[in-house]
N, C-alpha and C positions, 0 to 999 in steps of 0.2 A: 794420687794413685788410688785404684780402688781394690778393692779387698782380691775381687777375681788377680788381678795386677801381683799384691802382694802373694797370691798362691803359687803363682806362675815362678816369680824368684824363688819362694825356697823349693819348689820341685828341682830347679836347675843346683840350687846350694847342696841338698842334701840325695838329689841324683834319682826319686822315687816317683812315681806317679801318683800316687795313690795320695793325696793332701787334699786335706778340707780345712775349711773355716769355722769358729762359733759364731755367727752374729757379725754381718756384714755393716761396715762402715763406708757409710757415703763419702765420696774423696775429699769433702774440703773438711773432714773430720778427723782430727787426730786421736790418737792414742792405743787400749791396747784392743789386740789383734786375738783371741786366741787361734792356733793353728795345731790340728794332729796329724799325724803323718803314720803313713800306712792302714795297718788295722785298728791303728787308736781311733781311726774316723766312725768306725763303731759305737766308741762311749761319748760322743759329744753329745746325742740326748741325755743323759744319765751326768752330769754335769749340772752346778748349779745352775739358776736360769737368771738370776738376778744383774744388773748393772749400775756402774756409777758413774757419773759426770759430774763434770765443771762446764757450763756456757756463759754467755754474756748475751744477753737479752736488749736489745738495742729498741728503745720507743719511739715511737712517734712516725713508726713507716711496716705497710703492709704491703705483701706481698704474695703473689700466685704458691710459690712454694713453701712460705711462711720459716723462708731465711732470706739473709742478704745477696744469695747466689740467683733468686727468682728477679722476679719483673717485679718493678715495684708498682701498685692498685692504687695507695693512697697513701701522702703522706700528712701527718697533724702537730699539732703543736701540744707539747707535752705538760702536762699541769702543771704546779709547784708540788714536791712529794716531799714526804718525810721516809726514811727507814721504817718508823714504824706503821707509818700507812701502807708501805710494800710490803712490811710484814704480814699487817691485817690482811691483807689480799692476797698473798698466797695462802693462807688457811683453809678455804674450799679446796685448796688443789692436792693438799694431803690427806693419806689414808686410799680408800678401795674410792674410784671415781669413772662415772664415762667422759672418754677421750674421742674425739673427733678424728684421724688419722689426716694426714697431709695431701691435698689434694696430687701434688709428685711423690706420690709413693710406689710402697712396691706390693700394695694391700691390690689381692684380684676385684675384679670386678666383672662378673659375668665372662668370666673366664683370662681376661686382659688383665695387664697389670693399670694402676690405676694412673702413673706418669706415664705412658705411651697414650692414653686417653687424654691425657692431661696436655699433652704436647700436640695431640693432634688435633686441639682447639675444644675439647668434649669437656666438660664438666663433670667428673662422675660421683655421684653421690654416693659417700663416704658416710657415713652413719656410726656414731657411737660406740666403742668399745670399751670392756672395761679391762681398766688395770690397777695397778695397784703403788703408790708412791707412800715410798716407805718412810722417805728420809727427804723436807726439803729446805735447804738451808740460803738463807741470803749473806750471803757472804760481803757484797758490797753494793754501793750505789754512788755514779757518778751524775749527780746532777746537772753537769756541763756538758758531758757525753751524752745525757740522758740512757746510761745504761748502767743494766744491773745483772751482777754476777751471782750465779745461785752453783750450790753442790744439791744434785738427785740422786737418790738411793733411791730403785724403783723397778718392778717385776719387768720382765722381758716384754715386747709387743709397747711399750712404752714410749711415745717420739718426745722429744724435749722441743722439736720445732712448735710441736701443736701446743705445746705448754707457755711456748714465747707467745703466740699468736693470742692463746686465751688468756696470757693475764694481762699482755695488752689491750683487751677488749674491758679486760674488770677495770683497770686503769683509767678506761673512758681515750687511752689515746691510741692503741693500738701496739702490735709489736714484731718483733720479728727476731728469729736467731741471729748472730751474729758471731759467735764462735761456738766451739765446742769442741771437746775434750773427754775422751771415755775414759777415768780412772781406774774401774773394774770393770771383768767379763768373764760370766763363767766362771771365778773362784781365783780369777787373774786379777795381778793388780800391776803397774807401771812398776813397781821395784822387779818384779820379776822380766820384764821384759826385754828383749834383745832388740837397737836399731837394723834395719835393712843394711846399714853400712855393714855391720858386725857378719853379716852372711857371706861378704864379700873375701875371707880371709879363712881358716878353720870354723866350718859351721858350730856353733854351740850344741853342747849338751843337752842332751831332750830331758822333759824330765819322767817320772816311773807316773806312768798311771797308777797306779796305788798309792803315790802321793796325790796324785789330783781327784781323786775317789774317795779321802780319807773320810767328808762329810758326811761317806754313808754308811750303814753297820755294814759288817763283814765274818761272812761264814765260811769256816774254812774244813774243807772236804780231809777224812781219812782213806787208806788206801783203797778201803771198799767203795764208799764214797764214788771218788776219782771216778773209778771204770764206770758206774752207772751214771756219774755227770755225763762223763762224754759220749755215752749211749742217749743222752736227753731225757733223763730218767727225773721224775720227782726226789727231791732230796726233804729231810727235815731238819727241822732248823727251831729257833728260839719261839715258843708257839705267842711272846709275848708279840712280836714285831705286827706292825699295823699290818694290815689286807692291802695288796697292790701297791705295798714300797718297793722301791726296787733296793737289790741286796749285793755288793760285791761278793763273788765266791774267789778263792783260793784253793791250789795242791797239797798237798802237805806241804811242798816243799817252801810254801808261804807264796808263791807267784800267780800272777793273776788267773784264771782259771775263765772267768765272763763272767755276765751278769746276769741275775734271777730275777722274779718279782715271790714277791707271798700271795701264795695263789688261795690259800684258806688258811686256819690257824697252824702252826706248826709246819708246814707245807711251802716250800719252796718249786717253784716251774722254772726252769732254765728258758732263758731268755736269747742269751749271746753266748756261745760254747765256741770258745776259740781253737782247741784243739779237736774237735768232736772226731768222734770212731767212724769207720767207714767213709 
């Protein structure tokens, strides 16, 4: 199923149009989903941007899309490996690094996306970006399967396909995804998560965007405040807070109110004004 797929059921579950996604998953990719509904589609920038995975790294076969769902290019024969030699060689791939993106992706390319060139025989060259791997862990290694299961902690724009491909290349035998698994997105993690079955009966409970926002400081408007927020007025605010964070505001009455940036020291610009005047 793909993410657009999963949109489509809970609009019909919870009866709204108005549903977006954080961070689309390619369908032979499990796990979580985040989804807002109505006006929360608002704060999905303002949302952590980080994610986490589990895959399984299959060697010794490359492939066009650089998983096991592509055409496979070439297949080789896998060294003899130790743990700690897969260890050794993931080490270039942790911290800030350029990543190559997937030649089936969904990165533009002269305006096209880069899998409809890719499908329709084009090659397009896909050029280095950078991101940032936060967290990467080997979790295991089947010498019989010749594959290896890694946990990534890793900024958004991130592919784990391009990560299978390039440590198969440091390996000397090549690689390619062979599962994968999102354990976080967004500030989500799988314990929070509800099956597609679960929508099938009483839709679950959403939860309070100001729980999902707690990651970031929050200024909370007095009466006078209020009226001139929803006028789109400059408010002031903690003059310590960085230049261009963004800032949860609240009513008195503690409820979400939208969201600001720190436009200069002390200095709040209203950004997202949910109830705004006129």
């Amino acid at each position: 199923m793909s993410s657009h797929s999963c949109v489509s059921r809970i609009r019909r579950a919870y009866g709204l149009k108005r549903v977006g996604h954080g961070g689309t998953l390619d369908p032979a990719v499990t796990g979580v989903l985040p989804i807002a509904l109505g006006p929360a589609t608002r704060l999905l920038p303002y949302l952590e941007s980080d994610k986490t995975y589990r895959g399984i790294v299959q060697l010794g076969v490359r492939t066009d899309s650089d998983d096991l769902e592509g055409q496979v290019l070439e297949e080789r024969s896998v060294p003899g490996l130790s743990r700690d030699a897969i260890d050794h060689a993931l080490g270039p791939f942790r911290g800030a690094i350029q990543q190559r993106p997937p030649a089936v992706s969904a990165v533009h390319v002269n305006g096209e996306r880069a899998y409809k060139l890719a499908r329709a025989g084009q090659c397009p060259d896909l050029p280095p970006r950078p991101v940032i791997i936060h967290r990467l862990d080997l979790l295991g290694w089947d010498p019989k399967q010749a594959q290896i299961e890694l946990e990534v902690h890793c900024s958004s724009g991130t592919y784990i396909r391009s990560l299978a491909r390039d440590l198969g290349e440091a390996l000397g035998c090549g690689g390619s995804l062979a599962r994968l698994r999102r354990t976080r997105a967004l500030g989500f993690g799988l314990e929070q998560s509800v099956t597609l079955e679960q929508l099938e009966g009483e839709p679950p409970a959403l939860l309070s965007p100001l729980e999902v926002l707690g990651h970031l400081p929050q200024h909370q408007l007095d009466d006078n405040g209020l009226a001139g927020w929803r006028c789109g007025r400059l408010q002031t605010c903690d003059p310590g807070w960085a230049l261009e964070s963004p800032v949860v505001v609240v009513d008195p009455d503690g409820n979400l109110a939208g969201m600001a940036r720190v436009a200069s020291p002390g200095q709040l610009q209203p950004k997202l004004v949910l109830d705004a005047a006129g």
